[in-house]
Each structure stands twice: as C-alpha cells, then as structure tokens.
PyMOL Python script that loads the backbone (N, CA, C, O; Angstrom):
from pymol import cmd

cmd.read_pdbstr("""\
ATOM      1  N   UNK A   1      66.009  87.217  89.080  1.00  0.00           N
ATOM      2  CA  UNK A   1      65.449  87.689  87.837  1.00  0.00           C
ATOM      3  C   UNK A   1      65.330  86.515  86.858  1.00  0.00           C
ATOM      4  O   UNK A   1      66.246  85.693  86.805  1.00  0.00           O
ATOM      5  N   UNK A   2      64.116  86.384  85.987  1.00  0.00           N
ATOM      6  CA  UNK A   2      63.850  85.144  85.234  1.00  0.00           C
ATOM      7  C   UNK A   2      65.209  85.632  84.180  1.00  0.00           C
ATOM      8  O   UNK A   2      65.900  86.625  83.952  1.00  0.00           O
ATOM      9  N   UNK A   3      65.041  84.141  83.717  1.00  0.00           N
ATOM     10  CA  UNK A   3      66.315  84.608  82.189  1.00  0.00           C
ATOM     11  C   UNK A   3      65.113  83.330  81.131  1.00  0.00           C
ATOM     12  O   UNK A   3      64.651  82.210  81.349  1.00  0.00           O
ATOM     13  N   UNK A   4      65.043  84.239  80.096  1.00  0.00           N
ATOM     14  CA  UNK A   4      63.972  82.774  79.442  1.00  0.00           C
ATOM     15  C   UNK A   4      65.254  82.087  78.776  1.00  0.00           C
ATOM     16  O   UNK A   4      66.390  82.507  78.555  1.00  0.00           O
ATOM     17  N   UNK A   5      64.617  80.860  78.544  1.00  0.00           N
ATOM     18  CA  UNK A   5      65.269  79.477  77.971  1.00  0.00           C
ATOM     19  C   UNK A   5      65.424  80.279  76.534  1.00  0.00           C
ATOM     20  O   UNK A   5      64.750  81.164  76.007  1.00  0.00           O
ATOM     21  N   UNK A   6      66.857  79.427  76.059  1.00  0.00           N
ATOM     22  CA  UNK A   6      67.353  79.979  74.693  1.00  0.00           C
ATOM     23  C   UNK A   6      66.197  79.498  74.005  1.00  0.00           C
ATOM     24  O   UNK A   6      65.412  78.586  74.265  1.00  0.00           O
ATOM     25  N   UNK A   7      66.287  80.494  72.864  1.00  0.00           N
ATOM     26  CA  UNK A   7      65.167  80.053  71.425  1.00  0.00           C
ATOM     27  C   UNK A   7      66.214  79.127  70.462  1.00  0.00           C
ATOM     28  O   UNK A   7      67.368  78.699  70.488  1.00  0.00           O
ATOM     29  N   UNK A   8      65.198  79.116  69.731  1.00  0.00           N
ATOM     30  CA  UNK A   8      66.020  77.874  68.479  1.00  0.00           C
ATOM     31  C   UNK A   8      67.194  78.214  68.076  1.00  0.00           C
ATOM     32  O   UNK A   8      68.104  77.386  68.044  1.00  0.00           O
ATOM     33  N   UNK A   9      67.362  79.479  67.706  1.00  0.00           N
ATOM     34  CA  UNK A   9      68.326  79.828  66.866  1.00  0.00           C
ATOM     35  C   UNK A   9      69.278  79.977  68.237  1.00  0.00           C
ATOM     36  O   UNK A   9      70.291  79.415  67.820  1.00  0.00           O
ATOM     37  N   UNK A  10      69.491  80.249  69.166  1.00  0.00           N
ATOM     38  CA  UNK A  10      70.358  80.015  70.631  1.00  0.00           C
ATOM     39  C   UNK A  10      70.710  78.414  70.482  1.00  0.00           C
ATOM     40  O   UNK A  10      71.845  77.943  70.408  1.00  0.00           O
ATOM     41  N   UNK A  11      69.927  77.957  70.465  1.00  0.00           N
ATOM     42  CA  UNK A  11      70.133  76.359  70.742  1.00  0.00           C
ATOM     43  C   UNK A  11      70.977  75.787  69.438  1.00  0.00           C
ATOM     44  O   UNK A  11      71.908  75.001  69.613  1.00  0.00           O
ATOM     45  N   UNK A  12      70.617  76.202  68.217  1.00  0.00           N
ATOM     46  CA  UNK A  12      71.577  75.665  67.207  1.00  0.00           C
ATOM     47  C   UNK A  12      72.847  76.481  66.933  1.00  0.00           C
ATOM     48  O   UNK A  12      73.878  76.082  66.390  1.00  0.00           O
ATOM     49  N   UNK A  13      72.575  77.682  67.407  1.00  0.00           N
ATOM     50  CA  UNK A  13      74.550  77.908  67.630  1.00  0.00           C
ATOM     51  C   UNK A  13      75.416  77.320  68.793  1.00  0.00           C
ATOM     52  O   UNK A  13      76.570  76.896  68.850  1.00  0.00           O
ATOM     53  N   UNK A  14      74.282  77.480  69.804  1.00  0.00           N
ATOM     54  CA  UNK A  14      75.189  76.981  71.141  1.00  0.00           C
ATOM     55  C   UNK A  14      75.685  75.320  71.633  1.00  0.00           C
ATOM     56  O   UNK A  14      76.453  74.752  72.409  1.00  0.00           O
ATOM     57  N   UNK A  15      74.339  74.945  70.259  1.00  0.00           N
ATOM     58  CA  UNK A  15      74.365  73.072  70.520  1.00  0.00           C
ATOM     59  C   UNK A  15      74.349  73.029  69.758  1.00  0.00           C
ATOM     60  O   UNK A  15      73.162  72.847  69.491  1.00  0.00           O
ATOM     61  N   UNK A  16      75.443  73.090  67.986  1.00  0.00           N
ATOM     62  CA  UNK A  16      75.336  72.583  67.037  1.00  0.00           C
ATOM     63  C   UNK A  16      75.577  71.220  67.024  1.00  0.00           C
ATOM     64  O   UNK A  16      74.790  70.603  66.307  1.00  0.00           O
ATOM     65  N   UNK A  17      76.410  70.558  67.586  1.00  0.00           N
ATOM     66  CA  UNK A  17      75.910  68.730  67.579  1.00  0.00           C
ATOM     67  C   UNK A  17      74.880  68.116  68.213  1.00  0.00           C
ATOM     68  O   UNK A  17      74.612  66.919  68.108  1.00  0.00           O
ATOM     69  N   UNK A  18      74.244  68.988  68.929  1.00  0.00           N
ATOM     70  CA  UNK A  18      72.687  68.606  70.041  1.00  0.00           C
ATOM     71  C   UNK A  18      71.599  68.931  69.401  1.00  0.00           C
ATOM     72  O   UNK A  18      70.552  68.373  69.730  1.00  0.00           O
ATOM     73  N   UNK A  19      71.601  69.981  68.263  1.00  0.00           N
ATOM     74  CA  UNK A  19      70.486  71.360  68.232  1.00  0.00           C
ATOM     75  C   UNK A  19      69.431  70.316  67.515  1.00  0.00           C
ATOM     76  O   UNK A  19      68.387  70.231  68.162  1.00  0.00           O
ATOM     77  N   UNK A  20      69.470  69.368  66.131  1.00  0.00           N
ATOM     78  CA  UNK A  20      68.269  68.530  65.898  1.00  0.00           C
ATOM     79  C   UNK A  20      67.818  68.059  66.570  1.00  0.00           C
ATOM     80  O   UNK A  20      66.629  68.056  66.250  1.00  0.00           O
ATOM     81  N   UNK A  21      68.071  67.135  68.197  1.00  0.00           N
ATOM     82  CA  UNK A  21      67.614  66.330  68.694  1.00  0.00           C
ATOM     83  C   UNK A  21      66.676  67.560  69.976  1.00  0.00           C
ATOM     84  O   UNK A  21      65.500  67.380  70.292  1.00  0.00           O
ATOM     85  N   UNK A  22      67.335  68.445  70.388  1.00  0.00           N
ATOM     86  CA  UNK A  22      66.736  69.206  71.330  1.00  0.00           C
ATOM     87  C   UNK A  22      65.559  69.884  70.818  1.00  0.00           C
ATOM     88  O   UNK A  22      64.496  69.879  71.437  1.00  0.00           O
ATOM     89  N   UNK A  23      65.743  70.548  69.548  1.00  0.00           N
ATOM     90  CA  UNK A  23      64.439  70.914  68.853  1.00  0.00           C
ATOM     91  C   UNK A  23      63.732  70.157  68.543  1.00  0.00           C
ATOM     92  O   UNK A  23      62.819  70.778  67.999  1.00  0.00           O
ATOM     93  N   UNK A  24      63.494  69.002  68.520  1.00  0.00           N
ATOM     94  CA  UNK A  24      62.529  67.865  68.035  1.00  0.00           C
ATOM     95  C   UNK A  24      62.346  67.650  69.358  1.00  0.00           C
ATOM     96  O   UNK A  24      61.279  67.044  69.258  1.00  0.00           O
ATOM     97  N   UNK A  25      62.580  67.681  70.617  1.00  0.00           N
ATOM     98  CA  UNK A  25      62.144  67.689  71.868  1.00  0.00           C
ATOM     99  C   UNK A  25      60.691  68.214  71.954  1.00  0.00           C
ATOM    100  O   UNK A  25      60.456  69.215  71.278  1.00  0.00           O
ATOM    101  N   UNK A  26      59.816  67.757  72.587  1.00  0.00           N
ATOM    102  CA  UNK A  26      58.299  69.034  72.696  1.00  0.00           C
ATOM    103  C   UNK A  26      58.868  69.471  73.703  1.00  0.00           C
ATOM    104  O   UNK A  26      58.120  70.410  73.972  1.00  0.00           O
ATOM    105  N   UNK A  27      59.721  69.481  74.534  1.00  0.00           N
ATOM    106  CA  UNK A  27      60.011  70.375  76.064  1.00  0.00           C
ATOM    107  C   UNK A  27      60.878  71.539  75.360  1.00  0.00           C
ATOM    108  O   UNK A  27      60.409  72.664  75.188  1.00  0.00           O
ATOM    109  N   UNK A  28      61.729  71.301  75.103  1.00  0.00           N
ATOM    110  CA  UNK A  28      62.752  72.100  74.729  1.00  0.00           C
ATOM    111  C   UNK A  28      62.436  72.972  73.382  1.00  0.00           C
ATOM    112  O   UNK A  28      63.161  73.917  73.072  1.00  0.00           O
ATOM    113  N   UNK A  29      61.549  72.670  72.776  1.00  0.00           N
ATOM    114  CA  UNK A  29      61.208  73.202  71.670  1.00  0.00           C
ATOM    115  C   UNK A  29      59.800  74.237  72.014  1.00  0.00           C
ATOM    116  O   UNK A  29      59.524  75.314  71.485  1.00  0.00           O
ATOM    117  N   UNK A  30      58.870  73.309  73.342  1.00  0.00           N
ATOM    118  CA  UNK A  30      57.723  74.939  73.532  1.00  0.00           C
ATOM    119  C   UNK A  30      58.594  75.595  74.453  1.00  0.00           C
ATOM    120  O   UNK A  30      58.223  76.720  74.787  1.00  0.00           O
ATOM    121  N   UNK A  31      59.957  75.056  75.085  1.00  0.00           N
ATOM    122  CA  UNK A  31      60.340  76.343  75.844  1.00  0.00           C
ATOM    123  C   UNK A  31      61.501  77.397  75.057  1.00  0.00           C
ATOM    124  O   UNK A  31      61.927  78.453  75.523  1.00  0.00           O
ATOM    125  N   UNK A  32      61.765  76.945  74.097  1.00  0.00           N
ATOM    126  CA  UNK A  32      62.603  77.988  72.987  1.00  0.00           C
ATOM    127  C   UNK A  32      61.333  79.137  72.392  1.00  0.00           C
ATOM    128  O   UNK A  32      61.395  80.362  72.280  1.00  0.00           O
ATOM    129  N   UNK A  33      60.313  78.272  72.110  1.00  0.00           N
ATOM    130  CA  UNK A  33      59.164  79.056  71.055  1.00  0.00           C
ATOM    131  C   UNK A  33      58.185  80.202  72.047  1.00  0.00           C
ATOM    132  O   UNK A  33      57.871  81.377  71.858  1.00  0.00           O
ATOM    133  N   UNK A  34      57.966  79.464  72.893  1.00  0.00           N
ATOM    134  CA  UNK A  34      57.231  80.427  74.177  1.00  0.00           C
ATOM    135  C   UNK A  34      58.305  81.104  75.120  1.00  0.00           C
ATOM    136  O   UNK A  34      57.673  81.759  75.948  1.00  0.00           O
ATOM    137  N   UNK A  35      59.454  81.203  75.307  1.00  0.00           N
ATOM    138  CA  UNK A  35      60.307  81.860  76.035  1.00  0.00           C
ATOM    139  C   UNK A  35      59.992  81.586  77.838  1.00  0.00           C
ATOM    140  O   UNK A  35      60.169  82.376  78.765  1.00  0.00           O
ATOM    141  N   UNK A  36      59.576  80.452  77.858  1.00  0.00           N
ATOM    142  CA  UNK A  36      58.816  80.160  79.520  1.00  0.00           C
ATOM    143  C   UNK A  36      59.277  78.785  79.921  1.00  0.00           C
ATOM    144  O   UNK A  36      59.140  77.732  79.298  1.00  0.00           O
ATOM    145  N   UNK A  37      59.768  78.971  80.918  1.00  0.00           N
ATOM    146  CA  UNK A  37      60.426  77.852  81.885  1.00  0.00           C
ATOM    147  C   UNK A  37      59.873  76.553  82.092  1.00  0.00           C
ATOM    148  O   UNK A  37      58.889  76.786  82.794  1.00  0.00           O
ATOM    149  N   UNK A  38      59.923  75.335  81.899  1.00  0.00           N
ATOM    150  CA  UNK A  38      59.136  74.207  81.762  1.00  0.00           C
ATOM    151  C   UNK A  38      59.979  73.423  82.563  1.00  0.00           C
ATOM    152  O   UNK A  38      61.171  73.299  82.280  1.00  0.00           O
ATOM    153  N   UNK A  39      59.425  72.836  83.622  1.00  0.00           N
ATOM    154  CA  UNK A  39      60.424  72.105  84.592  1.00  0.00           C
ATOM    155  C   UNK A  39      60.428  70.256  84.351  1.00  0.00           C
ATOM    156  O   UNK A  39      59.419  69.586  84.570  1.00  0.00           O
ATOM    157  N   UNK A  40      61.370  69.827  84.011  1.00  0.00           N
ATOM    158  CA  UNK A  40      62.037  68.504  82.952  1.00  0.00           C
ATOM    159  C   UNK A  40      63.163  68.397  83.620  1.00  0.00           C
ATOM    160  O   UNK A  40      63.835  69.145  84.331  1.00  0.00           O
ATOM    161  N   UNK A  41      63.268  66.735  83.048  1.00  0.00           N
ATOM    162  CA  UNK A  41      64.921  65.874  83.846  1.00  0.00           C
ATOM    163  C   UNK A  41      65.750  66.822  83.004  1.00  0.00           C
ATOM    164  O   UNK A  41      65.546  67.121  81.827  1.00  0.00           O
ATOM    165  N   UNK A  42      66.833  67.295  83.894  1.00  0.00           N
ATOM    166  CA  UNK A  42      68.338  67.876  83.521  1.00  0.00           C
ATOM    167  C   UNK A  42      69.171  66.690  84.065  1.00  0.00           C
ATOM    168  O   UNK A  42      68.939  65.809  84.894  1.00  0.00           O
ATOM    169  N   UNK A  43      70.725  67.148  82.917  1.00  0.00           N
ATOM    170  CA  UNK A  43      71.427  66.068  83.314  1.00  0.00           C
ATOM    171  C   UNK A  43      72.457  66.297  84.542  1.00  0.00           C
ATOM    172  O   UNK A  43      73.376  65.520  84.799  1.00  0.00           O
ATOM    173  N   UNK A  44      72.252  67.131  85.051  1.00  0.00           N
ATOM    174  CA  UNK A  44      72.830  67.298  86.779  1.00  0.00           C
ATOM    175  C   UNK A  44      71.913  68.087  87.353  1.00  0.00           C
ATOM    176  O   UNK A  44      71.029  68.855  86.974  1.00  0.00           O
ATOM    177  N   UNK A  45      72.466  67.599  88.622  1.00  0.00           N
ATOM    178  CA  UNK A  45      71.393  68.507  89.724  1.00  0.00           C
ATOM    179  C   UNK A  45      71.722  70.057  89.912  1.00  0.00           C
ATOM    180  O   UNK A  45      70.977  70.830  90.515  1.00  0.00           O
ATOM    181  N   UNK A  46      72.770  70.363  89.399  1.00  0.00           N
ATOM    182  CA  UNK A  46      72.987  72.045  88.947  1.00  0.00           C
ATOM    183  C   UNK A  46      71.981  72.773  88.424  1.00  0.00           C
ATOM    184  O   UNK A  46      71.417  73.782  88.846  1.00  0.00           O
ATOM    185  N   UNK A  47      71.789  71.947  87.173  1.00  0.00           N
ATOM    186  CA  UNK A  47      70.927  72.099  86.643  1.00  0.00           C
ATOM    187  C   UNK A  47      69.548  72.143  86.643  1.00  0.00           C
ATOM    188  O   UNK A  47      68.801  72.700  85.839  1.00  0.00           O
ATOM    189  N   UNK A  48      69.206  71.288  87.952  1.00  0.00           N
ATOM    190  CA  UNK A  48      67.754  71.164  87.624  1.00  0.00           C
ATOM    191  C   UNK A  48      67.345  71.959  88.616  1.00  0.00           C
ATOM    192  O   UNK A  48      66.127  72.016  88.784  1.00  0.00           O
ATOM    193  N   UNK A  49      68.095  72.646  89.381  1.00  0.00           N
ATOM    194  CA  UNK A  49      68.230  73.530  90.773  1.00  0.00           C
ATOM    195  C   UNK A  49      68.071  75.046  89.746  1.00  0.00           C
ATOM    196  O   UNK A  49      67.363  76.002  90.062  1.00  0.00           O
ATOM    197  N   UNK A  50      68.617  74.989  88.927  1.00  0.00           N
ATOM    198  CA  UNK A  50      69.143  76.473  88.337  1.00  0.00           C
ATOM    199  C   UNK A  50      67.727  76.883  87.895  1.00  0.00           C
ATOM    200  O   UNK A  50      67.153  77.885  88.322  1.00  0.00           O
ATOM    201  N   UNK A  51      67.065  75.760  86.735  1.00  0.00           N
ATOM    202  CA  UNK A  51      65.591  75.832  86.039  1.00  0.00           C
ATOM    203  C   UNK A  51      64.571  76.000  87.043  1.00  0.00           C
ATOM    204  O   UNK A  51      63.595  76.731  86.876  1.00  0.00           O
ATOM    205  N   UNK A  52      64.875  75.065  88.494  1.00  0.00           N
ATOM    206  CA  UNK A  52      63.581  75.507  89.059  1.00  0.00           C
ATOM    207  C   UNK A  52      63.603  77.105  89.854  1.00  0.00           C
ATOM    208  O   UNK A  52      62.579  77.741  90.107  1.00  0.00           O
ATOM    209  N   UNK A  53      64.477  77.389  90.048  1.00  0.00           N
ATOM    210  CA  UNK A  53      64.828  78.963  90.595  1.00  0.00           C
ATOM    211  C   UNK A  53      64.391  79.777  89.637  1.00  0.00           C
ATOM    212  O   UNK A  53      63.746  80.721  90.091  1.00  0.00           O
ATOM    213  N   UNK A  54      64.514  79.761  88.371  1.00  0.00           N
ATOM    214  CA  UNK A  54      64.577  80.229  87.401  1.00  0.00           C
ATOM    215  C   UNK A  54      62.815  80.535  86.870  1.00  0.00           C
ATOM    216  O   UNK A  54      62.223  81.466  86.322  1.00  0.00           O
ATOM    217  N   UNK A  55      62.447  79.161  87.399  1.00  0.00           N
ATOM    218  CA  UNK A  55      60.856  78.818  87.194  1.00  0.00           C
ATOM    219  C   UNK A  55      59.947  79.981  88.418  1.00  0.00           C
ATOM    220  O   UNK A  55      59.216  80.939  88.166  1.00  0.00           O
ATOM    221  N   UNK A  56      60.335  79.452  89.630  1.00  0.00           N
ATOM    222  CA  UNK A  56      60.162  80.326  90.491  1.00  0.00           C
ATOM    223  C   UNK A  56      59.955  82.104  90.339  1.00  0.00           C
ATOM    224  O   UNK A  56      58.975  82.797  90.615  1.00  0.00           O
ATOM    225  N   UNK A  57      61.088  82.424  89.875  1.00  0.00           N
ATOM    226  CA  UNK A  57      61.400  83.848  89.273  1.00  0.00           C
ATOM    227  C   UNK A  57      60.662  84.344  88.090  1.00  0.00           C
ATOM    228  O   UNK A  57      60.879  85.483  87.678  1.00  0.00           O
ATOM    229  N   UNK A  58      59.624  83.401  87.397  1.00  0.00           N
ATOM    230  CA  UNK A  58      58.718  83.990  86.403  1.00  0.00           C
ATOM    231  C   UNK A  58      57.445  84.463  86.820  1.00  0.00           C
ATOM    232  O   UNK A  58      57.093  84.142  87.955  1.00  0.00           O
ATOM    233  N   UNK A  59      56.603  85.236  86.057  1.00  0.00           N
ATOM    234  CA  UNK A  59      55.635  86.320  86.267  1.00  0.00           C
ATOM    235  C   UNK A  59      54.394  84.675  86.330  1.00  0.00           C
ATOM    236  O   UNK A  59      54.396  83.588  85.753  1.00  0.00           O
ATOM    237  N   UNK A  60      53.298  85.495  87.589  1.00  0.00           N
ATOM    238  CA  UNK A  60      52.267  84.417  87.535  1.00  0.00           C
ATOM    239  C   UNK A  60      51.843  84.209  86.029  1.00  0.00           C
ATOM    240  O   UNK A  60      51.895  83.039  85.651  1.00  0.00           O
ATOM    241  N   UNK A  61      51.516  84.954  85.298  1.00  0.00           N
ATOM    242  CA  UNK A  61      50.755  84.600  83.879  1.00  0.00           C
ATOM    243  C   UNK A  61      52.207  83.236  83.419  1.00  0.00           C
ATOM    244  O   UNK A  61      51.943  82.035  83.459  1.00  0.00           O
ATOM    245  N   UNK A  62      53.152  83.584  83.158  1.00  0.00           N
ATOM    246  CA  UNK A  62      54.034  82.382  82.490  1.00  0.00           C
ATOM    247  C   UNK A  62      54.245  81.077  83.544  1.00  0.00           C
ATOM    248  O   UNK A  62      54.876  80.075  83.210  1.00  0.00           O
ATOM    249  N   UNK A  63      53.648  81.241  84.807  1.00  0.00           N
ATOM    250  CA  UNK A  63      54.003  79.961  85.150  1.00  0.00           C
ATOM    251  C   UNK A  63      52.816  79.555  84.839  1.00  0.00           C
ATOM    252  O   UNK A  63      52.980  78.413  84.408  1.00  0.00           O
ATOM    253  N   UNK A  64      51.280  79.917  84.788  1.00  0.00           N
ATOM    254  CA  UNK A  64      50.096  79.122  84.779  1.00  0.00           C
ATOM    255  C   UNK A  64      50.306  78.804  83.161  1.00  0.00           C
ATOM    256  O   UNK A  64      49.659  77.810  82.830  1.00  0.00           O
ATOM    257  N   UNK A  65      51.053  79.408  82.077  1.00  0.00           N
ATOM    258  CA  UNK A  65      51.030  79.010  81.144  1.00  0.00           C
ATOM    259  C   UNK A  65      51.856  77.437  81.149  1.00  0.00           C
ATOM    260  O   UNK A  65      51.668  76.420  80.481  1.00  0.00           O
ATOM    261  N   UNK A  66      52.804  77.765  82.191  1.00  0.00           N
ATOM    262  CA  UNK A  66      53.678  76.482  82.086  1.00  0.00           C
ATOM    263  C   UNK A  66      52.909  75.629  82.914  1.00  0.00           C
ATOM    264  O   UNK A  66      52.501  74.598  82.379  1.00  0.00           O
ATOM    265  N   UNK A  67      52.630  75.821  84.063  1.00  0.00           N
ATOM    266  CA  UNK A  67      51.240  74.746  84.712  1.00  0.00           C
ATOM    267  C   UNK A  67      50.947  73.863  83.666  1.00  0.00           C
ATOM    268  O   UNK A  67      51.282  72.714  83.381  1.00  0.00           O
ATOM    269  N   UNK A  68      50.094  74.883  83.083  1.00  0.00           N
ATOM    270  CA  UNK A  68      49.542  74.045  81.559  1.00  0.00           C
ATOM    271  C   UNK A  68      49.783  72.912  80.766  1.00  0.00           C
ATOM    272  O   UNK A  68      49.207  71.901  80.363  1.00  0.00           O
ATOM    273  N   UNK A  69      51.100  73.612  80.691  1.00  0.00           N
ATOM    274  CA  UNK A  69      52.221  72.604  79.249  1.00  0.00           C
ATOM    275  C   UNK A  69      52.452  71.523  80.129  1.00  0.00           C
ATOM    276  O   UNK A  69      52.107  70.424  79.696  1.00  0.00           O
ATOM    277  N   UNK A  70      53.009  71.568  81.387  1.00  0.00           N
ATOM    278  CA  UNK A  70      53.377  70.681  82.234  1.00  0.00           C
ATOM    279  C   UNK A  70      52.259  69.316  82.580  1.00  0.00           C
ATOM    280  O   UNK A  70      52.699  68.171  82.485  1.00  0.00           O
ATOM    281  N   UNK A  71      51.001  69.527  82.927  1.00  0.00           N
ATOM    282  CA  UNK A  71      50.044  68.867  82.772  1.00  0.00           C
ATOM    283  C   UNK A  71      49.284  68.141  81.794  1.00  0.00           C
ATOM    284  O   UNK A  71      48.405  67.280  81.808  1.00  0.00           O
ATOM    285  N   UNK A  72      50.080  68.941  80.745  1.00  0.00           N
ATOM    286  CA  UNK A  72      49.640  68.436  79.224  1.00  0.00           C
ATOM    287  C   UNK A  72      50.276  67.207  78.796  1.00  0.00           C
ATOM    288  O   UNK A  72      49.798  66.160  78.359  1.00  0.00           O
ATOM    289  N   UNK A  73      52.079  67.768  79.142  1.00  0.00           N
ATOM    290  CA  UNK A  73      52.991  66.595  78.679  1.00  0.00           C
ATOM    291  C   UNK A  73      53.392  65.778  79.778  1.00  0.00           C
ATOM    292  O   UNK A  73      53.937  64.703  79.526  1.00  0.00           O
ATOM    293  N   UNK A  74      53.144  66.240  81.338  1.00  0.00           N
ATOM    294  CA  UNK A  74      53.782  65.260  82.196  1.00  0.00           C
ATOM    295  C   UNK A  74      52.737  64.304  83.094  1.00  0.00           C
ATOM    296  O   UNK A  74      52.878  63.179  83.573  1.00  0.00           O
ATOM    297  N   UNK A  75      51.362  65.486  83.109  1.00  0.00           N
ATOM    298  CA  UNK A  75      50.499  64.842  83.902  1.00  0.00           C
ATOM    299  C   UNK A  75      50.374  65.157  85.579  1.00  0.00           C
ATOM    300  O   UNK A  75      49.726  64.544  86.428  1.00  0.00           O
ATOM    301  N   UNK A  76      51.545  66.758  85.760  1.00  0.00           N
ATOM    302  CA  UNK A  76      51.509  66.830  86.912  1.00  0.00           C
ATOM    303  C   UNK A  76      52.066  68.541  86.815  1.00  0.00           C
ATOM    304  O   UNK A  76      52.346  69.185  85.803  1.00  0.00           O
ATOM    305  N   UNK A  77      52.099  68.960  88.244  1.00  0.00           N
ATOM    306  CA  UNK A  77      52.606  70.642  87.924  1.00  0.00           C
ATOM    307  C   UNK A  77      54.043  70.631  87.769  1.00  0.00           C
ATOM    308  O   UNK A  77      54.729  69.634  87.992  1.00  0.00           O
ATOM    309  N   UNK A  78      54.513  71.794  87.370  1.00  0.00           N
ATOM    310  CA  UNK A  78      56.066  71.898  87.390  1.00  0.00           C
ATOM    311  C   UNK A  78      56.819  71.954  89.313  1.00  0.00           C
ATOM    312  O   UNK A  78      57.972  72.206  89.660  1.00  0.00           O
ATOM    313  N   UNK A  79      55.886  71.691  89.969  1.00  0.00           N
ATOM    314  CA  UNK A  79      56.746  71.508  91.348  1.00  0.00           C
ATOM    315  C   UNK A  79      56.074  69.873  91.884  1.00  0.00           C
ATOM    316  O   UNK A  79      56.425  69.181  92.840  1.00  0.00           O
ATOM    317  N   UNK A  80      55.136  69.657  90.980  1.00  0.00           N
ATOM    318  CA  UNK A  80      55.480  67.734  91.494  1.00  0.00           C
ATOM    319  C   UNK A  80      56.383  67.093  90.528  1.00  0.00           C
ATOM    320  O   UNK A  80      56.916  66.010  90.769  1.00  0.00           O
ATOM    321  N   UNK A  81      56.561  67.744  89.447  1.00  0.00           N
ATOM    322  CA  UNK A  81      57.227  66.918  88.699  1.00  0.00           C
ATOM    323  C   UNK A  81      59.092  67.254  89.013  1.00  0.00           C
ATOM    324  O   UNK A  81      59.999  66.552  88.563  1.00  0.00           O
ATOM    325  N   UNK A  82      59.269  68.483  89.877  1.00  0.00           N
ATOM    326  CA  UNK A  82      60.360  68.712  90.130  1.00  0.00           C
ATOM    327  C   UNK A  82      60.791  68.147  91.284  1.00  0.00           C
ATOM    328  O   UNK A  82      61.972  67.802  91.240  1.00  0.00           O
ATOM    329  N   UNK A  83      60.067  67.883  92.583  1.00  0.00           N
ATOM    330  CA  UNK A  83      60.387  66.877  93.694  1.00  0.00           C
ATOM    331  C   UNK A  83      60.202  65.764  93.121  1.00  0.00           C
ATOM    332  O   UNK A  83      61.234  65.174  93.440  1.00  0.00           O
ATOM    333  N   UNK A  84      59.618  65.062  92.503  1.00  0.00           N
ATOM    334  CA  UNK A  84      60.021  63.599  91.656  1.00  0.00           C
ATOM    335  C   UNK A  84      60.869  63.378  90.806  1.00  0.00           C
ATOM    336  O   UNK A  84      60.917  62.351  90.129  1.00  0.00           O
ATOM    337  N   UNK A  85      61.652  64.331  90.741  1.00  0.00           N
ATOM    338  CA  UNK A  85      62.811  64.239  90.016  1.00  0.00           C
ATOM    339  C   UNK A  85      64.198  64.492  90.718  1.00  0.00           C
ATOM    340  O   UNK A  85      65.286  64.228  90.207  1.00  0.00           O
ATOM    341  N   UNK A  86      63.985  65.081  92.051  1.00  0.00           N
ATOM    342  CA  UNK A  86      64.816  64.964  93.159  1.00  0.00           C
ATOM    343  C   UNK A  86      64.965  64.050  93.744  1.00  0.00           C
ATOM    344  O   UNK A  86      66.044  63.550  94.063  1.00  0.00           O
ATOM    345  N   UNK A  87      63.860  63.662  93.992  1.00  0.00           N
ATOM    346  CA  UNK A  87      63.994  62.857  95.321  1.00  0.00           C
ATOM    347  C   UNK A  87      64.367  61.717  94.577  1.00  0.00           C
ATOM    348  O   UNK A  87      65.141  61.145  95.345  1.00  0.00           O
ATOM    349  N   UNK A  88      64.241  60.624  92.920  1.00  0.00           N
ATOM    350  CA  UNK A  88      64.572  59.671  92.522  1.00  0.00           C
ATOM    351  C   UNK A  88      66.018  60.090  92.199  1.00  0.00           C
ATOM    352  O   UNK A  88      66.799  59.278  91.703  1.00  0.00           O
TER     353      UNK A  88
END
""", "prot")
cmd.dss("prot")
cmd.show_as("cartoon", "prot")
cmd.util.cbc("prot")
cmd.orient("prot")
C-alpha cells in the first residue's frame, strides 16, 4: 500500500533541525506539496529500497506525474535514476 511522503508541516515537526534545508529542497518539497513519491539519493540503502517499493505501490496517474518531475529535475525516469543510484 502507497504511504505518501510527509507534507511540510510532517517534515518540520519530525525534522525540526533538518525541516529549512529539506523544504528548500525541490525534491522534498514537490514531494511534501504533491503527496507523490519522487525517486532521489537516500542516505542508506534502507531507504532507498523503502521509496522505491513505495514508488512502485502508487496509482498509474501519480507515477506518470512523477515520471514527469523526475525528467524535469533529473533528466531520466524514476527507475533509471533508481538503478544509478544502486548500482554506484
């Protein structure tokens, strides 16, 4: 089952010493505002395992939205940019 990415106000209670720098993020900030999974470097591989499952588990309309964003800001889909982030 998808779980969407915390919104802002999630992120500044849960990361009050993180929450300026993550919201000034464009990743972390269209995935608080749009509630849709955007696949980006995490800082363990727990993590970046959890988001892409997570990515996986969303409705076709929110991943082509994330397609989108992904191509916009990375230049590639959210599953090339997630095996290039494995495999380095």
């Amino acid at each position: 089952m998808f779980t969407p990415p915390l919104t802002i106000e999630e992120i500044r209670k849960q990361y009050p010493d993180k929450a300026d720098l993550l919201c000034s993020d464009p990743v972390h900030r269209w995935r608080a505002q749009s509630g849709i999974e955007l696949i980006h470097k995490e800082p363990s591989r727990e993590e970046q395992l959890r988001i892409w499952e997570n990515w996986q588990e969303m409705s076709d309309e929110q991943k082509c939205l994330s397609e989108e964003k992904s191509l916009e800001l990375f230049g590639m889909t959210n599953e090339e940019h997630y095996r290039k982030i494995v495999t380095n």
